[in-house]
PAZAPA-4460 file (N, C-alpha, C; in steps of 0.05 Angstrom, whole numbers, plus 32768, in hexadecimal, padded with zeros to 4 digits):
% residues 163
    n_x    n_y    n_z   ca_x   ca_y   ca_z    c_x    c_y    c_z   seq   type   mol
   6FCA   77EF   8A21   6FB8   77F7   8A37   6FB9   7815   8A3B     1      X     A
   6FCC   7822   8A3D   6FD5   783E   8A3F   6FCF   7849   8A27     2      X     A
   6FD2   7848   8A12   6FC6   784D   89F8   6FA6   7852   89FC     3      X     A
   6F98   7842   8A01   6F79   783C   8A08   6F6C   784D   8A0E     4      X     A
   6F81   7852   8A30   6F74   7868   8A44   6F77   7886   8A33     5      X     A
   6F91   7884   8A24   6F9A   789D   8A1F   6F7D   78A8   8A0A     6      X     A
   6F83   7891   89FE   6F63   789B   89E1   6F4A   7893   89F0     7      X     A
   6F41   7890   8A0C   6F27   7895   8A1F   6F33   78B5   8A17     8      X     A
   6F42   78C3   8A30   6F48   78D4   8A32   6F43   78EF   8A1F     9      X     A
   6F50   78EA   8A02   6F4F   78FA   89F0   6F34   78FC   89ED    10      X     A
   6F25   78EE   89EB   6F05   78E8   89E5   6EF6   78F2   89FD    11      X     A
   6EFC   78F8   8A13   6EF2   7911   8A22   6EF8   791F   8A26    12      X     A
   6F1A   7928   8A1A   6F1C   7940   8A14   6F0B   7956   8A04    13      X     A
   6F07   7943   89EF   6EF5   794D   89D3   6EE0   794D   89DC    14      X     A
   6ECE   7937   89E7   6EB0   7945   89F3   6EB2   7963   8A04    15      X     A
   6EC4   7965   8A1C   6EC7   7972   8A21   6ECF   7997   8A15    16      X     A
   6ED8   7993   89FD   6EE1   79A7   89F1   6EC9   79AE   89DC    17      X     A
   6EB4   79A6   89D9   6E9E   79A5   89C5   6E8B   79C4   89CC    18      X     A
   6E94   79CE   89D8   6E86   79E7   89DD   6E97   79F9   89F6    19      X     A
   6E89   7A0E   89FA   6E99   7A1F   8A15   6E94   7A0F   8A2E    20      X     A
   6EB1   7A01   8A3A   6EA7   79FB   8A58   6E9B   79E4   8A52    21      X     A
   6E9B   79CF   8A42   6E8C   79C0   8A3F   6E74   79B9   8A36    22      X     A
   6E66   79CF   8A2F   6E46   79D1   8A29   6E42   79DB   8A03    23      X     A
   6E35   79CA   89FE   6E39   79CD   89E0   6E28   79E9   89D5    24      X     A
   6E33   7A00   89C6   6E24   7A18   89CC   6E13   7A0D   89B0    25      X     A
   6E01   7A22   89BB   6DE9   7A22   899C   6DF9   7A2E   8986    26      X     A
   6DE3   7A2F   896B   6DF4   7A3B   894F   6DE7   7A51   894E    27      X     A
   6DD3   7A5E   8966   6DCC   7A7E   8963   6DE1   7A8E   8967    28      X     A
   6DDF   7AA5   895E   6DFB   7ABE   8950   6DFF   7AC5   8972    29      X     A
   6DEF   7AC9   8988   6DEB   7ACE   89A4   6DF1   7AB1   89B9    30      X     A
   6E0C   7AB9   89CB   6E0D   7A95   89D4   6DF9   7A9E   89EB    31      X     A
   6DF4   7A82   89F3   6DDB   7A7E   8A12   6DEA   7A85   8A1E    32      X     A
   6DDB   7A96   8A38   6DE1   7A9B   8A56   6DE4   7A84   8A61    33      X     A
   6DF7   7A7A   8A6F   6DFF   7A68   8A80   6DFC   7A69   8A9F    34      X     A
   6DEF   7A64   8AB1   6DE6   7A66   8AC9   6DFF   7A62   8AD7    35      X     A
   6E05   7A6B   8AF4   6E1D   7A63   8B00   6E23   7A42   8B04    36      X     A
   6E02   7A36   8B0C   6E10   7A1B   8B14   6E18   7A02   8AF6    37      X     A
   6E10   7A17   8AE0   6E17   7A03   8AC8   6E34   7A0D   8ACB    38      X     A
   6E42   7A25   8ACA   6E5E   7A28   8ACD   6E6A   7A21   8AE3    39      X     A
   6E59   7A14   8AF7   6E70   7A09   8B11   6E70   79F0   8B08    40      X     A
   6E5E   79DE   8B00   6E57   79C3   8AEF   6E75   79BE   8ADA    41      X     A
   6E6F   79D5   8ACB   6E82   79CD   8AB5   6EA8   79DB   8AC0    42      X     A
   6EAB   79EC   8AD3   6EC1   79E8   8AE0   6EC9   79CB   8AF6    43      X     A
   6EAE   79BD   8B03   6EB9   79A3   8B0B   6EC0   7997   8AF9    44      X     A
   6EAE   7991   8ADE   6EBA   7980   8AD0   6ED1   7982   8AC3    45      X     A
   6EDF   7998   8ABB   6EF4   799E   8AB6   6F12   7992   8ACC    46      X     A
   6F04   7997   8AEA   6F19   798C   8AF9   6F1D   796F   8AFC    47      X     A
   6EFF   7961   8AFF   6F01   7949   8AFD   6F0C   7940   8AE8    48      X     A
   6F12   7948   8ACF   6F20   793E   8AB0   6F39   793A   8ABB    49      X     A
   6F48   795C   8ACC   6F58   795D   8ACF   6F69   7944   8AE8    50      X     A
   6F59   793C   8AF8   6F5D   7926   8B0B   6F62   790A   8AFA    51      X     A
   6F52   7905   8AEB   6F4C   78E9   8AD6   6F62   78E8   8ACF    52      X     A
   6F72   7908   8ABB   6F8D   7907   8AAE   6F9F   78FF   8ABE    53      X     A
   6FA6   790D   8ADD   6FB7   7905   8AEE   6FB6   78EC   8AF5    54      X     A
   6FA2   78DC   8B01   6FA2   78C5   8B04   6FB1   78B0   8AEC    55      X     A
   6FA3   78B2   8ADB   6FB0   78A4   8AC1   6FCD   78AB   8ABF    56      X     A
   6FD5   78B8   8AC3   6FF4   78C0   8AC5   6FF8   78C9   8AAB    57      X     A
   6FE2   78DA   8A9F   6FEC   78F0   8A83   6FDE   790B   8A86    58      X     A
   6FF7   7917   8A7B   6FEE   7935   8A87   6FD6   7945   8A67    59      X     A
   6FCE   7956   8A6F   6FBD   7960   8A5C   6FC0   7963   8A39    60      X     A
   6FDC   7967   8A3B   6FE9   796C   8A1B   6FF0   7952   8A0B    61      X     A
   6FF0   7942   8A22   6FF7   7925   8A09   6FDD   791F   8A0F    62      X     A
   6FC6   791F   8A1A   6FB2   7917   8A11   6FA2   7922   89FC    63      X     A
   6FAB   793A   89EF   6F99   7954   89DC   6FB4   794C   89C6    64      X     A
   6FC0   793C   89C5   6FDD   7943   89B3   6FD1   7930   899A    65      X     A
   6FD0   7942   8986   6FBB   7939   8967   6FCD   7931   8951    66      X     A
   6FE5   7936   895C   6FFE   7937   894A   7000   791B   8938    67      X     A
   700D   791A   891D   7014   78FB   8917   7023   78F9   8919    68      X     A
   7035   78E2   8913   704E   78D7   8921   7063   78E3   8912    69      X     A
   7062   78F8   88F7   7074   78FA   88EB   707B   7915   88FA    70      X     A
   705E   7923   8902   7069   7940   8915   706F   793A   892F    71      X     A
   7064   7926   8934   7075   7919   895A   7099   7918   8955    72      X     A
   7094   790A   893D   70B6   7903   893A   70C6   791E   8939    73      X     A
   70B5   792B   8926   70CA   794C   891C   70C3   7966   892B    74      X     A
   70B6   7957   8944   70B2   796E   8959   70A0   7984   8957    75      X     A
   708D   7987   893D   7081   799B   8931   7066   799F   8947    76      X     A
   705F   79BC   893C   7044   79C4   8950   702C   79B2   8948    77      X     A
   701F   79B4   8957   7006   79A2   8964   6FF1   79B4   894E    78      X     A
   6FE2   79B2   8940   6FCA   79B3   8923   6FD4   79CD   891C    79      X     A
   6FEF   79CB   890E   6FF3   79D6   88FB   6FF0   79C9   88DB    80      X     A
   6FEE   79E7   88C9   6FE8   79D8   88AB   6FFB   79C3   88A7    81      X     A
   7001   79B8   8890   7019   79B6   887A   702B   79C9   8871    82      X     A
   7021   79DB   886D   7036   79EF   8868   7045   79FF   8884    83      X     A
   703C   79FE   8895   7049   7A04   88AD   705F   79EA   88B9    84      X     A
   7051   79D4   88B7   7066   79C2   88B4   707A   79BB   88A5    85      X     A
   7073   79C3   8896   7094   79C5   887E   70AB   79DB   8880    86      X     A
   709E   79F3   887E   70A7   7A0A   8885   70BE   7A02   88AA    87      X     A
   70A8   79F5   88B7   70BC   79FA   88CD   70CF   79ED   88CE    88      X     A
   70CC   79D6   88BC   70E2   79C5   88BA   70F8   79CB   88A9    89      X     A
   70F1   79D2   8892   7107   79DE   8881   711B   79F7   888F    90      X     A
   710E   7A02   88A3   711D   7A1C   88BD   7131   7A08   88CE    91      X     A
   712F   79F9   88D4   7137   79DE   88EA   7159   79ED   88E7    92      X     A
   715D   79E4   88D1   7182   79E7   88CA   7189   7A0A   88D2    93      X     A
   717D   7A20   88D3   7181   7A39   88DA   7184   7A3D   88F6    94      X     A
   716B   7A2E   8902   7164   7A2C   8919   7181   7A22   8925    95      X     A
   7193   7A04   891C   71A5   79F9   8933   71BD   7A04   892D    96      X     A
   71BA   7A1E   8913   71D2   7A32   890D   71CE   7A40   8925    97      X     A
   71B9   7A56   8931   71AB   7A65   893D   71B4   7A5A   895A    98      X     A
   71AC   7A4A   895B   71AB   7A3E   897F   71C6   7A3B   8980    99      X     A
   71E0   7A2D   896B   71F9   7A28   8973   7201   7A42   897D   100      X     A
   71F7   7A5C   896C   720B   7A70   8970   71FF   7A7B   898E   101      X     A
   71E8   7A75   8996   71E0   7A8E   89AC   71DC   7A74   89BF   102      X     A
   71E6   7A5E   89C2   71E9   7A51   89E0   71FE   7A4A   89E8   103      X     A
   71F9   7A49   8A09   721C   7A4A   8A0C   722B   7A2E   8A00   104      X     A
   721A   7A19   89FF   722F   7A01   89F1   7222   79FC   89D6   105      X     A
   7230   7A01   89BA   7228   7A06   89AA   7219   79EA   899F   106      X     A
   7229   79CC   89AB   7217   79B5   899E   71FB   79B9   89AB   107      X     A
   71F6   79C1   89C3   71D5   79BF   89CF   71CB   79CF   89C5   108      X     A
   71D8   79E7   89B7   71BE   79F6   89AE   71BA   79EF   8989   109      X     A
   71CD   79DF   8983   71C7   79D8   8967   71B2   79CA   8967   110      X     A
   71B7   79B5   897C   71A4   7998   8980   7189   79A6   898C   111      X     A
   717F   79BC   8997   716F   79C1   89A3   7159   79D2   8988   112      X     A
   7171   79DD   8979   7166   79E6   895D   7157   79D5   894B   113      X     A
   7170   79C0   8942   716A   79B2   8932   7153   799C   8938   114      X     A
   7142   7995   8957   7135   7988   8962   7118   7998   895D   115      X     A
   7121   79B7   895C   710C   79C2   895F   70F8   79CD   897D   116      X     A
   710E   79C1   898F   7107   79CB   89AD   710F   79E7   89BA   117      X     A
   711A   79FB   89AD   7123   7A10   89AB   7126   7A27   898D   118      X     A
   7111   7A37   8991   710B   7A46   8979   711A   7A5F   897C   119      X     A
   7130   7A6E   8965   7144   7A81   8970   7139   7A8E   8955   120      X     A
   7133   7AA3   894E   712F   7AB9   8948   7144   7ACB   893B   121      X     A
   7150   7AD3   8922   7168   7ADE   891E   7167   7AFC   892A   122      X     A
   7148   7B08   893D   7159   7B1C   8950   715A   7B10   8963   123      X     A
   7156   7AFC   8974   7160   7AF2   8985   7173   7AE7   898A   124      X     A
   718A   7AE0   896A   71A2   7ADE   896A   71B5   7AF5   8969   125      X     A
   71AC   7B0D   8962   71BD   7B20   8968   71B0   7B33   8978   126      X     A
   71A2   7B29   8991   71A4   7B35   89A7   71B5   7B24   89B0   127      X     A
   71B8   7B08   89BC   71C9   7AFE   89BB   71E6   7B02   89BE   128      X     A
   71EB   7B0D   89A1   7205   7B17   899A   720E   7B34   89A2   129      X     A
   71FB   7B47   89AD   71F8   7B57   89BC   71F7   7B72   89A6   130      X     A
   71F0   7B69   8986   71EC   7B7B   896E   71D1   7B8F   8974   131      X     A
   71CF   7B80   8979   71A1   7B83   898A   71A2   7B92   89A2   132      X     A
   7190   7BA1   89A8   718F   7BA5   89C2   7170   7BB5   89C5   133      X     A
   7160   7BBA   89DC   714A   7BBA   89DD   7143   7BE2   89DB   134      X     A
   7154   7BE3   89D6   7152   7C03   89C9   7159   7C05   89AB   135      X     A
   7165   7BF0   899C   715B   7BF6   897E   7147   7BFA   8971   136      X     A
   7145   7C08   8963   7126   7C12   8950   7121   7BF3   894C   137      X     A
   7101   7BEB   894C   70F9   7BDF   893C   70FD   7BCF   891F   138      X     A
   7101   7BE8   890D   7100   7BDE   88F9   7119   7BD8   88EF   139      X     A
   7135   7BE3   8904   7150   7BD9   88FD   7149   7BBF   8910   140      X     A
   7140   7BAB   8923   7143   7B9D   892C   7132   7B8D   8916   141      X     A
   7125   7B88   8910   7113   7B78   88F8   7123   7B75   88E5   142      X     A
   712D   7B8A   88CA   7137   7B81   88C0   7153   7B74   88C7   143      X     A
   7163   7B7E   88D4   717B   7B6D   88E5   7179   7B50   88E2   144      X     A
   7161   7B52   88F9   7154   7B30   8900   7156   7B28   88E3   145      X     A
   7146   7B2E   88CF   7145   7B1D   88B2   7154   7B18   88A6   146      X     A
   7169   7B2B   88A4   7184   7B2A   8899   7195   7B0F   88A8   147      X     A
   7193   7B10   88C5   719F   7AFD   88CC   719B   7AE2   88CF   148      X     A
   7181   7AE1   88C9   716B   7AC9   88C5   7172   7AB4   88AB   149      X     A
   7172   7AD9   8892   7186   7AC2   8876   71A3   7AC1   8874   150      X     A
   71B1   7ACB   888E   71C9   7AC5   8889   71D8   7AA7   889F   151      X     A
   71BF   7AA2   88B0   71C5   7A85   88B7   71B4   7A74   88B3   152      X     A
   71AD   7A76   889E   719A   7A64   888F   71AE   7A50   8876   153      X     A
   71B0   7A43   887C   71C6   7A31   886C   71B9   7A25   884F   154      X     A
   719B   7A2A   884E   718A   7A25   8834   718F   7A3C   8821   155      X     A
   7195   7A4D   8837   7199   7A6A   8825   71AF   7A72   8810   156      X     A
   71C1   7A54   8816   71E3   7A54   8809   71DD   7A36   87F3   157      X     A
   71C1   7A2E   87F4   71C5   7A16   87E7   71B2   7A14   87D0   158      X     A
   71C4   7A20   87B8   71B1   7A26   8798   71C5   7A1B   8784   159      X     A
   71D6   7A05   878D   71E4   79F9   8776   71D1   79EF   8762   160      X     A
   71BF   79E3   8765   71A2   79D6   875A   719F   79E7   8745   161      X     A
   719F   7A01   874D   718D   7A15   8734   71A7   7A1E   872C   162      X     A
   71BA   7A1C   872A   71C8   7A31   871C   71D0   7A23   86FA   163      X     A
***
């Protein structure tokens, strides 16, 4: 039953999203002038969506959430490629290196890594570590960051395969 409403829902999300504000624009290179009461029109309807959602008891993001079950499961972003999905996942293991070292209890920030609910940055691990600081040049904070990016990268130590 909840399923149902949820895919009503999505399905006026998407009508709704079919143009600016709701109004489907033309394919001339010039969009139409829109009168005020077509933009007070299409801001009610926007709130009333927003009432429908609350009532139903789902908030806006799980009704727009396009994801399949394999990126629900692995926490990945919402219409990203394939290759962004792979990529972020193959980072996952750096990531719960990353989060152990720069949270204060090192299993929550592994698990928060390795979940993918917390994205740490190798200069954000050595600011962190207090190597960083917001008066380093640029381009020593970049490469830093990268350097430390492949040095808690645990893929980065794993080439028994090829040797």
């Amino acid at each position: 039953m909840a399923t149902k409403k949820l895919k009503e829902l999505k399905e006026l999300k998407t009508r709704s999203n079919s143009g600016i504000s709701g109004f489907k624009t033309r394919s001339t290179s010039a969009p139409r002038v829109r009168s005020i009461s077509e933009l007070a029109s299409a801001k009610s309807n926007e709130a009333r969506q927003q009432q429908t959602l609350k009532a139903y008891g789902a908030d806006e993001k799980d009704a727009t959430d396009d994801r399949n079950i394999v990126e629900k499961a692995l926490n990945l972003g919402n219409n990203q490629g394939f290759f962004s999905d792979l990529f972020e996942t193959l980072d996952r293991p750096r990531e719960a290196i990353a989060g152990a070292l720069t949270a204060s209890d090192p299993i929550t920030g592994a698990l928060q890594g390795i979940s993918g609910q917390k994205r740490t940055t190798g200069q954000d691990l050595l600011k962190s570590l207090g190597v960083l600081n917001d008066n380093s040049p640029k381009w020593f904070s970049t490469l830093a960051g990268f350097g430390a990016d492949i040095a808690t990268d645990p893929l980065s130590y794993s080439n028994k395969p090829f040797e």
